[in-house]
Biopython code that builds the backbone (N, CA, C, O; Angstrom):
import numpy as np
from Bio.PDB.StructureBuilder import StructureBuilder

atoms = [
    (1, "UNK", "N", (-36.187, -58.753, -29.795)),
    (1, "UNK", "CA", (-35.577, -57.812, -28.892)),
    (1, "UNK", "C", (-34.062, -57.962, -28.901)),
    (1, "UNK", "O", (-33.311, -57.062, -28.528)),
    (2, "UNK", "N", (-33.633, -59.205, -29.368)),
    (2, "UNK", "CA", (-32.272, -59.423, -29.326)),
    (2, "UNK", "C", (-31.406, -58.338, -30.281)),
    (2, "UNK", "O", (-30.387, -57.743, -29.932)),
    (3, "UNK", "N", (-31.995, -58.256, -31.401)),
    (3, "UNK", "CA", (-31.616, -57.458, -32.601)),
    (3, "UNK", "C", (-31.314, -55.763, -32.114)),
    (3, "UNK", "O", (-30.470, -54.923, -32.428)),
    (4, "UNK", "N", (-32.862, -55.805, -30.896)),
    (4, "UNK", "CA", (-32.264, -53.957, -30.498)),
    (4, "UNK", "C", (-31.261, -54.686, -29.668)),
    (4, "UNK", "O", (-30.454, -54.358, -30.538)),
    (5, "UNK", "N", (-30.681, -55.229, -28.984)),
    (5, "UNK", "CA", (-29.855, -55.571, -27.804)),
    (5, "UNK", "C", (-28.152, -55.303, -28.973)),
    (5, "UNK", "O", (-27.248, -54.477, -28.857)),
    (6, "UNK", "N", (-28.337, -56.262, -29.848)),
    (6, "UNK", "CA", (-27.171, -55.921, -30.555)),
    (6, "UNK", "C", (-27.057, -54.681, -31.606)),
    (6, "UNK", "O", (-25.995, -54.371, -32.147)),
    (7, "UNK", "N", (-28.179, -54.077, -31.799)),
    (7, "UNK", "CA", (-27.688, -52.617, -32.267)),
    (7, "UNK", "C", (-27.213, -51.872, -31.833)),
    (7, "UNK", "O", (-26.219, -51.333, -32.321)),
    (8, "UNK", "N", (-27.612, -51.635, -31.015)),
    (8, "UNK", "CA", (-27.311, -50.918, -29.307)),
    (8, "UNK", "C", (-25.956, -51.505, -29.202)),
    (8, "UNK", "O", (-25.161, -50.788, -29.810)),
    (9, "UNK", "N", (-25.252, -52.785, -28.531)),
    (9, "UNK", "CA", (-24.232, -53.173, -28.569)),
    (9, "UNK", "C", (-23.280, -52.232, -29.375)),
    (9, "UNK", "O", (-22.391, -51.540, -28.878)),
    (10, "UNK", "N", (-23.599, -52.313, -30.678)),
    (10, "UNK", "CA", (-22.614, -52.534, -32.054)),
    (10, "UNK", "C", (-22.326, -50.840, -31.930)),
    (10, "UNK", "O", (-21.238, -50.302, -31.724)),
    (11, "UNK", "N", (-23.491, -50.266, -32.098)),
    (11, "UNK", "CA", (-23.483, -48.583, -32.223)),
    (11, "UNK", "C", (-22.540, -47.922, -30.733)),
    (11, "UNK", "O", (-22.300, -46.728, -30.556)),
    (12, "UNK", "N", (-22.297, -48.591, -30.186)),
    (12, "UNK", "CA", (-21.485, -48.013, -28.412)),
    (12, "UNK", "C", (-19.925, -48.513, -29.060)),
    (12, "UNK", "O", (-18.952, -47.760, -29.088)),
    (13, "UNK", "N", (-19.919, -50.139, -29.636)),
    (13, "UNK", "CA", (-18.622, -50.442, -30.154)),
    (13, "UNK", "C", (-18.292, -48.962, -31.268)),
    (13, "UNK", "O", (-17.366, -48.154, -31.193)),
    (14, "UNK", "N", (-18.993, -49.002, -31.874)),
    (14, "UNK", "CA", (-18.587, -47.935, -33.369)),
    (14, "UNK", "C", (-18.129, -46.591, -32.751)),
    (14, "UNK", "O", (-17.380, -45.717, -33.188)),
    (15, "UNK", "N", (-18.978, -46.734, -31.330)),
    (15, "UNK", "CA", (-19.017, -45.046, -31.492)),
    (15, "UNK", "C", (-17.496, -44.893, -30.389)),
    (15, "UNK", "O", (-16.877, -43.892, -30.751)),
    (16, "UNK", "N", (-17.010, -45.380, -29.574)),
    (16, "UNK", "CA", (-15.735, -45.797, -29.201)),
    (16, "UNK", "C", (-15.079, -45.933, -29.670)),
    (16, "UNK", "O", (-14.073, -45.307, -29.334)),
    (17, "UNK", "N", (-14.967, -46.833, -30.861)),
    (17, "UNK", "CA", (-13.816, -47.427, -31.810)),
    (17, "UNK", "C", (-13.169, -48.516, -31.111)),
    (17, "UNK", "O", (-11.939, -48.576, -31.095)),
    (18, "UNK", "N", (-13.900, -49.403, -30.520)),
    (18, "UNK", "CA", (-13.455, -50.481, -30.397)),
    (18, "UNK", "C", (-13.347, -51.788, -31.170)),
    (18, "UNK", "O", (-14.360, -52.448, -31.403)),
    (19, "UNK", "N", (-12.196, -52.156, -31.554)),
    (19, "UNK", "CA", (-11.861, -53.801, -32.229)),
    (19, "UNK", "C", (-12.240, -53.469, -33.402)),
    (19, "UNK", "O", (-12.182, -52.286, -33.738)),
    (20, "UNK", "N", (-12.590, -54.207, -34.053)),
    (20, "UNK", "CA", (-13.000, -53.629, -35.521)),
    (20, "UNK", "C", (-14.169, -53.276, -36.223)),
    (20, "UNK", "O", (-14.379, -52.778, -37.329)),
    (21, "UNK", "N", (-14.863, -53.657, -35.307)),
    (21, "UNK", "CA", (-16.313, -53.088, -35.128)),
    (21, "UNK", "C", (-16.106, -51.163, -35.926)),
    (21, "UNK", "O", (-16.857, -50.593, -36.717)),
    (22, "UNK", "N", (-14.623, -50.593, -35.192)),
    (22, "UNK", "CA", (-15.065, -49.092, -36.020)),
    (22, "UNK", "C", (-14.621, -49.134, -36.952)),
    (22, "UNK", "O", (-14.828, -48.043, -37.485)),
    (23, "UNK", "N", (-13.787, -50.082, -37.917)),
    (23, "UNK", "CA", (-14.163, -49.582, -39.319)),
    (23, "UNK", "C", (-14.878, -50.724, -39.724)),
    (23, "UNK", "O", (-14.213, -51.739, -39.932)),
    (24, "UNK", "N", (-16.228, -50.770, -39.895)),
    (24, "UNK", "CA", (-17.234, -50.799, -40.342)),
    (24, "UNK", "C", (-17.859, -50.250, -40.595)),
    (24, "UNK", "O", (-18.322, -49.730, -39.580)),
    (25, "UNK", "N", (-18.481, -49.784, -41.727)),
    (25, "UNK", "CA", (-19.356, -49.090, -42.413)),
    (25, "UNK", "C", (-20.957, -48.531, -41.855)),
    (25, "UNK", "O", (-21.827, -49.400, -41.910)),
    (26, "UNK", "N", (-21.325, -47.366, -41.410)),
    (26, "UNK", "CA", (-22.432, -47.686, -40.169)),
    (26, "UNK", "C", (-23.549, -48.108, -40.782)),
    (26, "UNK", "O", (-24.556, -48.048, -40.077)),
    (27, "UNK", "N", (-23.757, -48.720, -42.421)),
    (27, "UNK", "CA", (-25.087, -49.487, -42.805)),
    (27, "UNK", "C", (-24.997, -51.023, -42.054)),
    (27, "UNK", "O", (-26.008, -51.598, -41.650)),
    (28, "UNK", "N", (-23.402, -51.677, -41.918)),
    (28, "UNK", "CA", (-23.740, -52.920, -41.358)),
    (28, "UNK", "C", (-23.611, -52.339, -39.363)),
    (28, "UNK", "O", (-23.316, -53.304, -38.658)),
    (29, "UNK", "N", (-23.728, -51.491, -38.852)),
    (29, "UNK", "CA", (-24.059, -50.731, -37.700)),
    (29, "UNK", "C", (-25.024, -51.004, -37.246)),
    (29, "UNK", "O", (-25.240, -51.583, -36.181)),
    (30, "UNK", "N", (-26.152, -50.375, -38.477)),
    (30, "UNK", "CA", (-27.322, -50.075, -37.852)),
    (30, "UNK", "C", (-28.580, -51.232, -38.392)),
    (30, "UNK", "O", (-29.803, -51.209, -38.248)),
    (31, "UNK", "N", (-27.467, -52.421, -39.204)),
    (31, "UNK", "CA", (-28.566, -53.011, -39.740)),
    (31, "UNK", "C", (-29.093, -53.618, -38.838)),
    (31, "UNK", "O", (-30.290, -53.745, -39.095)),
    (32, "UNK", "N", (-28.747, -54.194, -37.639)),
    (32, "UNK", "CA", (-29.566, -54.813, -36.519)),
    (32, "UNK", "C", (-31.157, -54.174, -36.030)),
    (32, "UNK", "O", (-32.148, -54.598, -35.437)),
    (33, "UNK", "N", (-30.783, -53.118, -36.568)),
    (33, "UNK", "CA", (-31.928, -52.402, -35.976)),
    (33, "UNK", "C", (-32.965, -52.108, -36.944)),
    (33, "UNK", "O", (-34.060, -51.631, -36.649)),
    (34, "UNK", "N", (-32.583, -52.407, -38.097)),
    (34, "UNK", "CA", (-33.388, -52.207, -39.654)),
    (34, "UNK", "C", (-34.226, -53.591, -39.291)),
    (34, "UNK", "O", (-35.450, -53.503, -39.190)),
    (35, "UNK", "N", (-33.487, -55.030, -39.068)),
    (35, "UNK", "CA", (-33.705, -55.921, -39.250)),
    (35, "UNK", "C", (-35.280, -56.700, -37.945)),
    (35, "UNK", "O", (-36.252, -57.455, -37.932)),
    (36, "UNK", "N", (-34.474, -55.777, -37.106)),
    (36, "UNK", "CA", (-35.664, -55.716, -35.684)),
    (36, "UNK", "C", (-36.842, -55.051, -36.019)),
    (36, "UNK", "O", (-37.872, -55.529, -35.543)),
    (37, "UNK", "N", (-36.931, -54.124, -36.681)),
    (37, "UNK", "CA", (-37.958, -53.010, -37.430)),
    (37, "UNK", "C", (-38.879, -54.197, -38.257)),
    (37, "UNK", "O", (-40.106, -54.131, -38.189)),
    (38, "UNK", "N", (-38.323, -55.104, -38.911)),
    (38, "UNK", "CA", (-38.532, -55.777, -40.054)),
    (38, "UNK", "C", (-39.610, -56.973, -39.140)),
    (38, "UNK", "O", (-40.781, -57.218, -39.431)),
    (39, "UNK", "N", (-38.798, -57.599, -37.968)),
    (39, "UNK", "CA", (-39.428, -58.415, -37.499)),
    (39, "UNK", "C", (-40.697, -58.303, -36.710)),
    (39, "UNK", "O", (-41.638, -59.090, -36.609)),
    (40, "UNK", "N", (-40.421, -56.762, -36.012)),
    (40, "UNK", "CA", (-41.759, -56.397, -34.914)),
    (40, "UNK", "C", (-42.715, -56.054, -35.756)),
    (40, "UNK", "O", (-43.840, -56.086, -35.256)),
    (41, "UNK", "N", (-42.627, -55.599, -37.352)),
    (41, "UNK", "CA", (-43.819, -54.942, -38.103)),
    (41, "UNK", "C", (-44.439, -56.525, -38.442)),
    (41, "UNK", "O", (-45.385, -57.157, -37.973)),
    (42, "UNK", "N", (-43.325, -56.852, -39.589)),
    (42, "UNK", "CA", (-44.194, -57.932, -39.993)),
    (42, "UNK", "C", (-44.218, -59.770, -39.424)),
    (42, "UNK", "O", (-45.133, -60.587, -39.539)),
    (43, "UNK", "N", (-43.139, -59.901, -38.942)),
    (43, "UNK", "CA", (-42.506, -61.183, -38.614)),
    (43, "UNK", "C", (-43.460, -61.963, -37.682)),
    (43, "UNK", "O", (-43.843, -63.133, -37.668)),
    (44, "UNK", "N", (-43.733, -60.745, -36.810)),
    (44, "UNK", "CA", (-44.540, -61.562, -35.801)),
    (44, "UNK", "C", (-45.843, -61.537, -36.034)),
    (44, "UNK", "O", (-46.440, -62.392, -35.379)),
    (45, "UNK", "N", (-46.744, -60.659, -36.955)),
    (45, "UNK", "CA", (-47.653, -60.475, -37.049)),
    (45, "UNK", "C", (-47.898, -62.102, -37.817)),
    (45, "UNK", "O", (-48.594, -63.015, -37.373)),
    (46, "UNK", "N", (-47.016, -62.087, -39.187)),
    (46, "UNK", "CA", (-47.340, -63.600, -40.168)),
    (46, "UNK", "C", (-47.072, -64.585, -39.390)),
    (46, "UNK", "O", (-47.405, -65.706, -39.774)),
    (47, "UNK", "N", (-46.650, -64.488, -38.574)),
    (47, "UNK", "CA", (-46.251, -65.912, -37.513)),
    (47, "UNK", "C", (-47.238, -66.232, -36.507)),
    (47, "UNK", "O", (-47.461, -67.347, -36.035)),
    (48, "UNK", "N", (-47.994, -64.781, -36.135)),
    (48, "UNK", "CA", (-49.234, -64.847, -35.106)),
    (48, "UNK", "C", (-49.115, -64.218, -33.965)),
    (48, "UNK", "O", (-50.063, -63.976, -33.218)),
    (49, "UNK", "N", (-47.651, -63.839, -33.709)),
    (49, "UNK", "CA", (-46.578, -63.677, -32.464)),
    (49, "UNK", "C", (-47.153, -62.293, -31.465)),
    (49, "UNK", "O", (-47.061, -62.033, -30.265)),
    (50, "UNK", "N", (-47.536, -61.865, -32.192)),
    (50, "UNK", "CA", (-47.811, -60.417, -31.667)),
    (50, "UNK", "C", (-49.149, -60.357, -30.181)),
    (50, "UNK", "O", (-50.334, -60.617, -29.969)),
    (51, "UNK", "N", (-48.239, -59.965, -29.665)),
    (51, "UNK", "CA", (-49.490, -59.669, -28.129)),
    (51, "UNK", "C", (-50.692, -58.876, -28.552)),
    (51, "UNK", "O", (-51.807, -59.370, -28.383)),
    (52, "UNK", "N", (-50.568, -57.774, -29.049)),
    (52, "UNK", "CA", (-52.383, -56.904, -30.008)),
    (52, "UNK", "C", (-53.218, -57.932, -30.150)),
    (52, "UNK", "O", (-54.195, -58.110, -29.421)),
    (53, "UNK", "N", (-52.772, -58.918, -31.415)),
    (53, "UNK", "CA", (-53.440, -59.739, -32.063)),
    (53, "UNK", "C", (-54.363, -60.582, -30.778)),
    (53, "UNK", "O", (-55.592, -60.622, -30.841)),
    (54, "UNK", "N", (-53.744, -61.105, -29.856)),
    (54, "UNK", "CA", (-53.971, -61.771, -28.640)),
    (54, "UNK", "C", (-55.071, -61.275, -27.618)),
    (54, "UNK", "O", (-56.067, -61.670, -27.011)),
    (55, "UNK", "N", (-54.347, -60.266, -27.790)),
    (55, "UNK", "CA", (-55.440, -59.381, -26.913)),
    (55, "UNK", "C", (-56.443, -58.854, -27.013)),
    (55, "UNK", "O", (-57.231, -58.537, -26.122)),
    (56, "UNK", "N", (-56.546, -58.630, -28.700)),
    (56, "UNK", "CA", (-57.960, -58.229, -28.851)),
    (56, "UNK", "C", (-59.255, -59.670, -29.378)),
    (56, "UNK", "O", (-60.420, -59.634, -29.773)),
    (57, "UNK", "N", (-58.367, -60.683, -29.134)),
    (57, "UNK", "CA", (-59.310, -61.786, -29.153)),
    (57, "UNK", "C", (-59.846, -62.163, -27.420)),
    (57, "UNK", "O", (-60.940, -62.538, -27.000)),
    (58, "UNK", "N", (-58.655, -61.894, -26.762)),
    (58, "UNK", "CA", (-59.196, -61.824, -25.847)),
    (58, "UNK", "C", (-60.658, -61.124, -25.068)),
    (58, "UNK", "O", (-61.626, -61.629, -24.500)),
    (59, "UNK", "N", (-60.191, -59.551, -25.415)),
    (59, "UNK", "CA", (-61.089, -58.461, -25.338)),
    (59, "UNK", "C", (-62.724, -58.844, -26.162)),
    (59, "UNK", "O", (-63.764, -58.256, -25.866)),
    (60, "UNK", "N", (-62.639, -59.753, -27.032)),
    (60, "UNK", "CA", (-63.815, -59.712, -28.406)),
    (60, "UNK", "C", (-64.592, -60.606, -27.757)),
    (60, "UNK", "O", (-65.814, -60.476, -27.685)),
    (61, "UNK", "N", (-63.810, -61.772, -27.133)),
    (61, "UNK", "CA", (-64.810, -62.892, -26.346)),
    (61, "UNK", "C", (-65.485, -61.946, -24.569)),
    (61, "UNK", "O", (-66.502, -62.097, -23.893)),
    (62, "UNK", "N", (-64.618, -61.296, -24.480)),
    (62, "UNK", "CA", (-65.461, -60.923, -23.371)),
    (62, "UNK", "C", (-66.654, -59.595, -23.239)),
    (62, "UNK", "O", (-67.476, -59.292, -22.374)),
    (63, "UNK", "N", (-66.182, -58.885, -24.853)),
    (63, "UNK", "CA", (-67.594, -58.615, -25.043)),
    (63, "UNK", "C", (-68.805, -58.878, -25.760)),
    (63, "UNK", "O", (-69.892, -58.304, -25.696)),
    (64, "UNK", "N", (-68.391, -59.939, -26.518)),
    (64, "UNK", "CA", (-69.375, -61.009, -26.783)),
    (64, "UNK", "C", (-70.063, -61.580, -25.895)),
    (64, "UNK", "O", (-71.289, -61.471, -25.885)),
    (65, "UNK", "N", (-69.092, -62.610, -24.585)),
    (65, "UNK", "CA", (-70.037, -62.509, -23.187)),
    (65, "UNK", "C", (-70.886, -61.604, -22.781)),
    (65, "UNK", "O", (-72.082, -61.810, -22.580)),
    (66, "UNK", "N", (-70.278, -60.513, -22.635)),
    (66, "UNK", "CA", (-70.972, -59.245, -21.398)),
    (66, "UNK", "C", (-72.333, -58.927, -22.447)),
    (66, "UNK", "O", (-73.479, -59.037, -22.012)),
    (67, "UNK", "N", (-72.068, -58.548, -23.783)),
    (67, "UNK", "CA", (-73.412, -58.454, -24.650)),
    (67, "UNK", "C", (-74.031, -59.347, -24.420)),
    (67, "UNK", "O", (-74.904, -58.886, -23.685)),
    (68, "UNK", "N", (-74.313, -60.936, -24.595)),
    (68, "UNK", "CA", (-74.896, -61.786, -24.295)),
    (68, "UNK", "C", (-75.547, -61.946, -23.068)),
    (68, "UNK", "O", (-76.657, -62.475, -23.130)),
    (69, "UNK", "N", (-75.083, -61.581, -21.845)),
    (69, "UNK", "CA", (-75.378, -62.055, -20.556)),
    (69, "UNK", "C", (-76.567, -60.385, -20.745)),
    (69, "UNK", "O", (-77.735, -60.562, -20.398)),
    (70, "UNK", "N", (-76.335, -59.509, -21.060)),
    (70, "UNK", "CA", (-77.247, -58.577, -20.557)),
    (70, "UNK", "C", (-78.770, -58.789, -21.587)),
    (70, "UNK", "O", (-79.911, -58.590, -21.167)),
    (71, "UNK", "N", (-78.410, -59.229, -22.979)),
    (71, "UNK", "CA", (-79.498, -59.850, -23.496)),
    (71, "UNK", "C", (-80.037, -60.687, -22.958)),
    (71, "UNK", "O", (-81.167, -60.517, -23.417)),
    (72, "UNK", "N", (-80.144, -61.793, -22.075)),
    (72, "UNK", "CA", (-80.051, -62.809, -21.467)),
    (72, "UNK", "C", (-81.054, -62.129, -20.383)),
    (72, "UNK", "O", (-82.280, -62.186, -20.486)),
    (73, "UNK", "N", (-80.375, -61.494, -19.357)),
    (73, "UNK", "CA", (-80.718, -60.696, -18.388)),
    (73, "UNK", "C", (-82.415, -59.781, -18.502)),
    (73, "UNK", "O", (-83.355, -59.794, -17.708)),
    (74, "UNK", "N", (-82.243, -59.024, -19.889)),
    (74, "UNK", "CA", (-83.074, -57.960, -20.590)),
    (74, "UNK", "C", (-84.385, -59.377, -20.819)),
    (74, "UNK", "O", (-85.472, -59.222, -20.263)),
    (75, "UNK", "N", (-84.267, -59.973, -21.205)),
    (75, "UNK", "CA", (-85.355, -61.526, -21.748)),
    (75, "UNK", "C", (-85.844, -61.561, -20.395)),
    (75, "UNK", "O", (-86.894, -60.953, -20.189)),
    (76, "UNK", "N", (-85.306, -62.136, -19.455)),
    (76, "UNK", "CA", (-85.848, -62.908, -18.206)),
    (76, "UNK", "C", (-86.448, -61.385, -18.058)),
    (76, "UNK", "O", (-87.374, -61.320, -18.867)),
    (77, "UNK", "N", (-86.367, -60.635, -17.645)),
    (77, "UNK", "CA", (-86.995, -59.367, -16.717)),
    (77, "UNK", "C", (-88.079, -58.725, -17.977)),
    (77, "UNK", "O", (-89.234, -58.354, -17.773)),
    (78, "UNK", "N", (-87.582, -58.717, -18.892)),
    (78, "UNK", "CA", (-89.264, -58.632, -19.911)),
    (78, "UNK", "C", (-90.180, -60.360, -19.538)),
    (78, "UNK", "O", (-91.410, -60.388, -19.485)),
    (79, "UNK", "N", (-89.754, -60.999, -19.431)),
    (79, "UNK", "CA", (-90.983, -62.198, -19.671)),
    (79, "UNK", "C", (-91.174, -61.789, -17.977)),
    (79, "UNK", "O", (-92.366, -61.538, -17.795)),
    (80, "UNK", "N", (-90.586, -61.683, -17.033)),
    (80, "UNK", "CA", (-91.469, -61.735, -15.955)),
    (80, "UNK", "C", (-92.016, -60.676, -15.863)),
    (80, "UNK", "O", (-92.900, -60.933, -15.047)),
    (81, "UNK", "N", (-92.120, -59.676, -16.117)),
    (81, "UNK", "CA", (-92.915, -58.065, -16.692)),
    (81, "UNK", "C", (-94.185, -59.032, -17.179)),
    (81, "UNK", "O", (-95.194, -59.083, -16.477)),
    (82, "UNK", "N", (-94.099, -59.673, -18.220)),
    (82, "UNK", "CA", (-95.704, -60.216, -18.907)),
    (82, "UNK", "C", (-96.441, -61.307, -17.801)),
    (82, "UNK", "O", (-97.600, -61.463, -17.417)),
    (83, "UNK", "N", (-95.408, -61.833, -17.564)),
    (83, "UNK", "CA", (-96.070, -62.675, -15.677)),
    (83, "UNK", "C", (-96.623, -61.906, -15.116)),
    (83, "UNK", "O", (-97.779, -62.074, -14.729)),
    (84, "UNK", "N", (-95.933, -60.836, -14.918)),
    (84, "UNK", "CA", (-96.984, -59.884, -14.091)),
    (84, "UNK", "C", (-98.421, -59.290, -14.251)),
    (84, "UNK", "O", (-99.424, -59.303, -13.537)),
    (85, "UNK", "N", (-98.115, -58.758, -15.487)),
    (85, "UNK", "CA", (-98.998, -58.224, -16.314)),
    (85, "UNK", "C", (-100.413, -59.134, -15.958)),
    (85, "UNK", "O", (-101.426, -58.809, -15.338)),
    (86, "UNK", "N", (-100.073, -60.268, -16.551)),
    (86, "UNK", "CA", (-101.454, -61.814, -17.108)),
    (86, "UNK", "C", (-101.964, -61.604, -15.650)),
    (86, "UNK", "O", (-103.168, -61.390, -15.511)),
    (87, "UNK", "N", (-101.148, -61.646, -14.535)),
    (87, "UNK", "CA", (-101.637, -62.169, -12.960)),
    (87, "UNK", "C", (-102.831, -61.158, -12.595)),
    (87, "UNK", "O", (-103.415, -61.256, -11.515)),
]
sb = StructureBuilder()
sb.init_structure("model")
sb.init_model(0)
sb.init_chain("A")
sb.init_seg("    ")
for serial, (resi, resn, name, xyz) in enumerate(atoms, 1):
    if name == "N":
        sb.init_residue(resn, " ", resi, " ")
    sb.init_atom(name, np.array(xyz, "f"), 0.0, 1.0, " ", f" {name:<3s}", serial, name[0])
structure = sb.get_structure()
């Protein structure tokens, strides 16, 4: 996030003309923001970083639970169905 923080920065310097920031060329401008592009696609993903990734492990164990518990559930209430049945 730092990278949009200083694109943003740099592009308000350029677009003012402040210090020497305006003659600079606007490829080293906007590279902050090329470079942020670079990190949110892949950087964090190879590193693990990414909240998605997180969350859908999160999400996977809890419907792995909830499937389980109603199989679970579905068993006990068929076997006492055949309890009944035998009586």
């Amino acid at each position: 996030m730092i990278l949009v923080w200083a694109g943003l920065a740099l592009v308000v310097l350029k677009l003012l003309e402040i210090g020497p920031i305006a003659e600079w060329a606007w490829w080293w401008v906007l590279a902050p923001f090329a470079l942020g592009l670079v990190w949110f696609e892949w950087g964090e993903k190879l590193l693990g970083l990414d909240r998605q990734s997180t969350d859908q492990d999160v999400h996977e164990l809890r419907r792995k639970e909830r499937v389980a518990g109603q199989f679970r559930g579905k068993a006990a209430a068929a076997s006492k169905r055949s309890k009944d049945k035998s009586r």
